[in-house]
C-alpha positions as CSV (number, residue, x, y, z in Angstrom):
1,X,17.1,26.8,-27.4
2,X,17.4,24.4,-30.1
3,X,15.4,21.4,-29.2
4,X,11.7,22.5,-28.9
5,X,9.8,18.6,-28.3
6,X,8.5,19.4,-25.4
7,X,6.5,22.2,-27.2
8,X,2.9,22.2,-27.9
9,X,2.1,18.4,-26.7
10,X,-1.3,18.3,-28.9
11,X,-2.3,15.5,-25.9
12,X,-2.1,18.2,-23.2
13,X,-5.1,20.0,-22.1
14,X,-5.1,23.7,-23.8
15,X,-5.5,25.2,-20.1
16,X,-1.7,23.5,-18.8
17,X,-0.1,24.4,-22.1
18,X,-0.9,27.8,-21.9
19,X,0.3,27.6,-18.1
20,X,3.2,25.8,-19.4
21,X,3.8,28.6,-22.6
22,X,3.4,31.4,-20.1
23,X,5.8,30.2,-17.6
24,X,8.7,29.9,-20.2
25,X,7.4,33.5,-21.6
26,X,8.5,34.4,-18.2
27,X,11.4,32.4,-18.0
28,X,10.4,30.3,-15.4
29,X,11.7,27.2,-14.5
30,X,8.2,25.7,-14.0
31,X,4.5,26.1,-13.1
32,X,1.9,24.9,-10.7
33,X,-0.3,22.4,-12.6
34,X,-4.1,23.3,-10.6
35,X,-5.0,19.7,-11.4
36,X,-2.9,17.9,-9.3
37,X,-1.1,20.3,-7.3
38,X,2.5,19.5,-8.0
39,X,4.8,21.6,-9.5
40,X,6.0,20.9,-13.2
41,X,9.3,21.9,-14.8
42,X,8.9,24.0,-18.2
43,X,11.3,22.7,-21.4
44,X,12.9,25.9,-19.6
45,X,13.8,24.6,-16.5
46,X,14.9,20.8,-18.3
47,X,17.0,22.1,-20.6
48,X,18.8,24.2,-18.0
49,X,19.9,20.6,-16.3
50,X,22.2,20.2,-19.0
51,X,20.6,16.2,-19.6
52,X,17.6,13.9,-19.9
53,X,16.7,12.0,-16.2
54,X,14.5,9.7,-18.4
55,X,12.1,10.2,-15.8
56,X,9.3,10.9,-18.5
57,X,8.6,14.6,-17.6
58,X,5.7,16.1,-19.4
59,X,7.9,18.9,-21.5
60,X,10.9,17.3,-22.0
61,X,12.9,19.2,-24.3
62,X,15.2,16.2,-25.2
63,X,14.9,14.3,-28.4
64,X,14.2,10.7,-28.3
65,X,17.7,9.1,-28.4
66,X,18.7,10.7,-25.2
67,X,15.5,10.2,-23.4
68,X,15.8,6.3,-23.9
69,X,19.9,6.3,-23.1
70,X,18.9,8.4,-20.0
71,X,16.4,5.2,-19.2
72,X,13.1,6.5,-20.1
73,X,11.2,3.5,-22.0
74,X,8.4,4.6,-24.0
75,X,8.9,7.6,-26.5
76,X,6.5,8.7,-29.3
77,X,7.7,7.8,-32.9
78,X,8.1,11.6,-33.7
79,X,10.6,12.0,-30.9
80,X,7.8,13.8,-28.9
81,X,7.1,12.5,-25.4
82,X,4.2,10.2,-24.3
C-alpha cells in the first residue's frame, strides 16, 4: 500500500496504535477499540474501499486532497488526519 497517513498518529494513545498496528499485521479490516466499544477500521480495511467517505476516520489512509473532496473539513497541514 502506497499511502501510509493513517500510520503512527503521534496523538493516539500508544495502547490503540498497537491494537491498530497489530490488526493490519493480521490483515484485519479493523479492531475493537476497549475505550469506547465500537469497532474501528484499520488503514487496511479503508484502503480496501477503494475512496475517502470524508467521514474523518481515525486511520485514514487517504492523503489530504481526497479527504477534503470526499467532504471531510478539517485535515492536518502534513496531510495526516486530526
Amino acid at each position: 500500500m502506497a499511502a501510509t497517513y493513517g500510520d503512527g498518529d503521534p496523538d493516539l494513545e500508544p495502547e490503540l496504535q498497537a491494537l491498530h498496528d497489530r490488526a493490519v499485521a493480521a490483515g484485519q479490516e479493523g479492531y475493537l477499540d476497549p475505550q469506547l466499544g465500537l469497532f474501528v477500521m484499520t488503514r487496511l480495511g479503508l484502503a480496501r474501499r477503494g475512496s475517502c467517505c470524508g467521514v474523518g476516520c481515525r486511520h485514514c489512509p487517504y492523503p489530504a486532497e481526497q479527504q477534503r473532496a470526499a467532504g471531510r473539513a478539517t485535515c492536518r497541514p502534513d496531510n495526516r488526519e486530526l
